[in-house]
N, C-alpha and C positions, 0 to 999 in steps of 0.2 A: 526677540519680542515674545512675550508671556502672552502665554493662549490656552484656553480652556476647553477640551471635547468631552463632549456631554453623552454619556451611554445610557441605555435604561441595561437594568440587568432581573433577574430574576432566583431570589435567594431561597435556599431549602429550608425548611423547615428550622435547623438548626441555627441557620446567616440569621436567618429572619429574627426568630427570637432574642439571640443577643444584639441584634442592630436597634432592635425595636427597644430594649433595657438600654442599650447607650444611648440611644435619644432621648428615652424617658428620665436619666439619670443625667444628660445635659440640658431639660428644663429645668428640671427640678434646682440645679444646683444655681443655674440660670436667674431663676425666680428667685430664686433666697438672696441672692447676693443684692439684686436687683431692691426687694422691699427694705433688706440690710441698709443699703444707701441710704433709701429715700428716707427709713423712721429717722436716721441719723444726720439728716439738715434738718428735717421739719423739728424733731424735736431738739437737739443741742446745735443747728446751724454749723453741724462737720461735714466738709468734705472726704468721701473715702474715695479710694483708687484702686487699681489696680494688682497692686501691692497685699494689701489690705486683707481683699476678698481674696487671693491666693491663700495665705495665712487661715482663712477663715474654713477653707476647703479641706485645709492637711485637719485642723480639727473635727471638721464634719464628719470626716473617714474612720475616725477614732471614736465617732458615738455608736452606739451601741445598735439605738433606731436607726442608724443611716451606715452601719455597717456592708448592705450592699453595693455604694459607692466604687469599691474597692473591686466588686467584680466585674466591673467593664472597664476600659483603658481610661487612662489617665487625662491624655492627650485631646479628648473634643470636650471635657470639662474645663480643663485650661482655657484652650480655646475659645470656647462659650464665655469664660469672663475676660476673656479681651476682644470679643465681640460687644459684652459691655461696655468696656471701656470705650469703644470706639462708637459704641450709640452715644454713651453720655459727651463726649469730646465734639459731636457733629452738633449736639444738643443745644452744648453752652457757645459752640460758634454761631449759632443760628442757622444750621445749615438742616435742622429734620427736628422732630417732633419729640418729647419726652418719651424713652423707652416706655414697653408696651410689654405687660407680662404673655410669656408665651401658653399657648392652647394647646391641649392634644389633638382636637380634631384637627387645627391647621398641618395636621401632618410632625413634619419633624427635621433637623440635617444633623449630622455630626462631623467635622471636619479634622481630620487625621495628618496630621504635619510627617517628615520624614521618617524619625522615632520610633510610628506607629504601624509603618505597613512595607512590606514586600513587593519590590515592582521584579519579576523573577520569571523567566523565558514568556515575556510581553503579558505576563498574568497576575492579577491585582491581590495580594493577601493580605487580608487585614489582620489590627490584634488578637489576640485571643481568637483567631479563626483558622482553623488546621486546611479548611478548601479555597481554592480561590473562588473570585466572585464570578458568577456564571454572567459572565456581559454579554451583550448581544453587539459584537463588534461591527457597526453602521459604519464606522470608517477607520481606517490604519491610522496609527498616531505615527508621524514618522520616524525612521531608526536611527539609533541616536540620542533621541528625545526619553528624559529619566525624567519622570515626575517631580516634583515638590511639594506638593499639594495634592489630597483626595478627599473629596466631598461625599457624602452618601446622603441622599435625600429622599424622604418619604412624601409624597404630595396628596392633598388630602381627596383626590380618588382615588388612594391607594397603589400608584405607582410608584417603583423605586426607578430610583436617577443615582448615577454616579459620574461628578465633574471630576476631570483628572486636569491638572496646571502644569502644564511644562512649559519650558524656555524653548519653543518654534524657531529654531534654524532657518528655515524653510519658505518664511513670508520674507518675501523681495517685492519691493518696490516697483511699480508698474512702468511702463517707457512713458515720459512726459507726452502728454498732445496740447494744442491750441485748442480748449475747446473749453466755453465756462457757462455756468449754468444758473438763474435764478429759480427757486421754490419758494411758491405759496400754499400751504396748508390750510385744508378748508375740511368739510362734513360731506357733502356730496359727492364735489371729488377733491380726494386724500391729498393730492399735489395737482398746482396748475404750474406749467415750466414756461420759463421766458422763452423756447421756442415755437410756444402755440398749443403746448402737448398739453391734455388732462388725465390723469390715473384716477379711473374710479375709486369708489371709499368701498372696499373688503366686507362688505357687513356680511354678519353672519348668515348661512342659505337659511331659509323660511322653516326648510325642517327641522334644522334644529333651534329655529326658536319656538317652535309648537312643540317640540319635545322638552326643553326647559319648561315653559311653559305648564306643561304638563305634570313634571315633575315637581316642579313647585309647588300646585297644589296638594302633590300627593303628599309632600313632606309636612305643611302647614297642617293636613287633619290628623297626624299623628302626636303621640301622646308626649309630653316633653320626656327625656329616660327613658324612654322604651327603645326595644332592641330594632324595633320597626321602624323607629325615628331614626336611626344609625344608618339602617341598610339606605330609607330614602333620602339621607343627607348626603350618602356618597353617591348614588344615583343622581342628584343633583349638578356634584363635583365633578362626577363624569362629564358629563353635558358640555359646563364649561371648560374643560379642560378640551375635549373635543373644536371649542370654539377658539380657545388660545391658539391651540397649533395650528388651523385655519388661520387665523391673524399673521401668528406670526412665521408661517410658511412666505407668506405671497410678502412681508416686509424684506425678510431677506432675501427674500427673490429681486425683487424691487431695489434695496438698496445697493444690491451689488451690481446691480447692471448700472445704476447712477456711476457710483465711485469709478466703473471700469470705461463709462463712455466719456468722461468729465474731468478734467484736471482741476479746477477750482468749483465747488459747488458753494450755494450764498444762501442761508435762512433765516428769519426773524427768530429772536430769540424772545420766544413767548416765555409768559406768567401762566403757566397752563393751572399750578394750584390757586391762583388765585380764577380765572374762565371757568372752571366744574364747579366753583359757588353757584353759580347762576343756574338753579334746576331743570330751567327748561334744555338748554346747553348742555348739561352735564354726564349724561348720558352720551350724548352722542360722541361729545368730546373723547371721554376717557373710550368712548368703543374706536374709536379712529388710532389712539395709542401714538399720535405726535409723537410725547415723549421717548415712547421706543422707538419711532421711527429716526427721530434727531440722537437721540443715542446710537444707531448701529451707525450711522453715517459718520459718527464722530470717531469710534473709532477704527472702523475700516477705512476710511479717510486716515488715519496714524500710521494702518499696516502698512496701506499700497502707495506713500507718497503722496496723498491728494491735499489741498486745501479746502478745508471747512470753516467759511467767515458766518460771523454769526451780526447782526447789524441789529442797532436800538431797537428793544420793544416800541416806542411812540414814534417811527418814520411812519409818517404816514402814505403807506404804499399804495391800500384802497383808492384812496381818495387824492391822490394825486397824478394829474394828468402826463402821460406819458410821452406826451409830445411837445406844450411847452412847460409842463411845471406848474400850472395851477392849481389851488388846493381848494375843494370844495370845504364848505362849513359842512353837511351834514351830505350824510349817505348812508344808509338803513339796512338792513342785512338783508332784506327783502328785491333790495335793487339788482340784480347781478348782470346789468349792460346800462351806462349812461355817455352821457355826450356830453363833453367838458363845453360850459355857457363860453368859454375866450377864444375855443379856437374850430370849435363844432366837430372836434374828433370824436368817434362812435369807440366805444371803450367795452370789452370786456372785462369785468370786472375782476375776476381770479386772473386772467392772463396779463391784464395790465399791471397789477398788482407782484407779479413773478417780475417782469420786466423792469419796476421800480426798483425791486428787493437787487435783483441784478447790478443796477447802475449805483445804487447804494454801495454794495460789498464791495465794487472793480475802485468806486473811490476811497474807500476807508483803506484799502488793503495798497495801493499807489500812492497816496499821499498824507493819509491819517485823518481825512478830513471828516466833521463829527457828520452824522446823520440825523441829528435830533429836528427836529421844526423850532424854527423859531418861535412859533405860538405855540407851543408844547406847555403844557399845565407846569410842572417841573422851571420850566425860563420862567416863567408869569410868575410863579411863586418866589425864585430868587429875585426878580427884579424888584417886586412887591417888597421885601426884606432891604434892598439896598435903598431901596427909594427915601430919602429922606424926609421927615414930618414939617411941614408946615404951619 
């Protein structure tokens, strides 16, 4: 199983400078390739590839102005256009958005295939680099375990990160238990479980949203270009990034105790980009980070042997009673306890809703059966379509 440990390290003067020129020289070449494509449908309707922009690179090396190409490694330029390749490819499937030229402040990565670097008594040497990289070894990569991949990333508060990818020996499957679980993801609290449980939503502590806060301002009165606007852009960055690792500490904290108490776990498979249109929503949403939360679950669910059923965005879990099945026409985000009019059950609304989500997944996953509603907008508009004119 291919797995990724993520170090920060801390490079000398010397690392730094040439990692900093092979980032800047894997935008750049990045960028080119990138506007290369796009003048070339708009204006003659060609597709270029992969291929193409390879070809296009050996001659960039050869020009005179872009003669510095040549002194950083070869290998996170390649890389960088088949990084393109694979934005445009998710592109034209409809699965992401039309690539996006890269920034310097967003930082940077360069990623270095075998070719390019030294895995040599457990210590990382890159190209064109005579020392290894001072990591700050947070945890053993097990032994055994040879690299294929090494990532170097600059984040734009100035921290460096290096992913290392090895083939993990080491992750075993966990002993089966009877034991399944529904999730409901909400804003207040992050998950309600079909056993009654609620996990508060992580939000950021107060102090550092007064210190954002505050930052914010500071950077807003500075002058666009100035070196003043620089230092409080990354004061900013700090802030956030401070807030990230809060996030994302307590999710994997959180998702691992799911996967390790749970053999099958069940959650709605939301349209989260379409839910942050909605302004008022949007905030909140993307600060609760569903998406990474249903991402670590999916795949440490793959590591340890668990099932992860994902059931119809339109089941209507809310609004359907958990005891016999009846479905309310409306119910307001404002409501969060009602009493179903058919049977006079007293309903929490997130835990009923886990419960739903529950009994949904244990049927799709037993006998395939759909979970859609029959009055689902989606059936009304097929039926609409087959209905014949009179």
């Amino acid at each position: 199983m291919e797995k990724a440990y993520r170090y920060r390290f801390y490079p000398n003067t010397e690392q730094e400078n040439l990692l900093r020129r092979t980032m800047g020289c894997a935008r750049l070449v990045y960028n080119r390739a990138l506007a290369y494509r796009t003048e070339s449908w708009y204006d003659r309707q060609e597709r270029i590839g992969y291929g193409e922009t390879s070809s296009m690179l050996t001659n960039w090396k050869k020009q005179e102005e872009l003669d510095f190409l040549n002194e950083v490694s070869c290998v996170p330029l390649q890389q960088g256009l088949r990084h393109l390749q694979t934005a445009f490819t998710n592109f034209f499937a409809g699965r992401a958005k039309y690539p996006n030229f890269k920034k310097k402040h967003n930082g940077g990565s360069a990623e270095f295939t075998k070719s390019a670097f030294r895995w040599k008594n457990r210590q990382v040497f890159l190209a064109k680099c005579s020392e290894p990289l001072p990591i700050r070894w947070s945890k053993q990569i097990p032994q055994g375990c040879i690299p294929s991949t090494i990532t170097v990333k600059l984040t734009p508060a100035g921290r460096w990160f290096v992913s290392i990818l090895v083939d993990d020996y080491t992750i075993q499957s966990l002993p089966k238990i009877d034991k399944t679980i529904g999730l409901d993801v909400g804003i207040t609290s992050l998950i309600a479980t079909s056993d009654g449980d609620k996990i508060a939503n992580p939000k950021p502590p107060k102090k550092l949203r007064k210190k954002l806060k505050r930052k914010q301002k500071a950077l807003a009165r500075k002058r666009p270009g100035s070196n003043n606007r620089e230092k409080a852009r990354r004061q900013v960055a700090k802030v956030h990034a401070q807030i990230v690792d809060v996030r994302k500490d307590f999710l994997h904290k959180l998702t691992t105790k799911l996967v390790r108490e749970n053999q099958t776990i069940v959650v709605e498979d939301l349209a989260i980009k379409n839910m942050v249109k909605n302004h008022k929503l949007a905030l909140a949403i993307s600060d609760a980070s569903w998406g990474e939360l249903i991402r670590q679950l999916s795949y440490k669910c793959d590591w340890y042997g668990r099932d992860l059923i994902k059931i119809d965005r339109w089941f209507p879990s809310s609004k359907r009673c958990g005891n016999c099945g009846h479905i309310v026409q409306k119910l307001s985000l404002n409501i969060r306890e009602w009493e179903c009019p058919k049977c006079r059950t007293n309903h929490d609304r997130d835990i009923n809703a886990a419960k739903n989500i529950l009994a949904a997944g244990l049927a799709v996953s037993v006998c395939g059966a759909t979970v859609r509603p029959e009055e689902s907008k989606s059936r009304k508009a097929g039926a609409m379509k087959q209905k014949p004119n009179r």
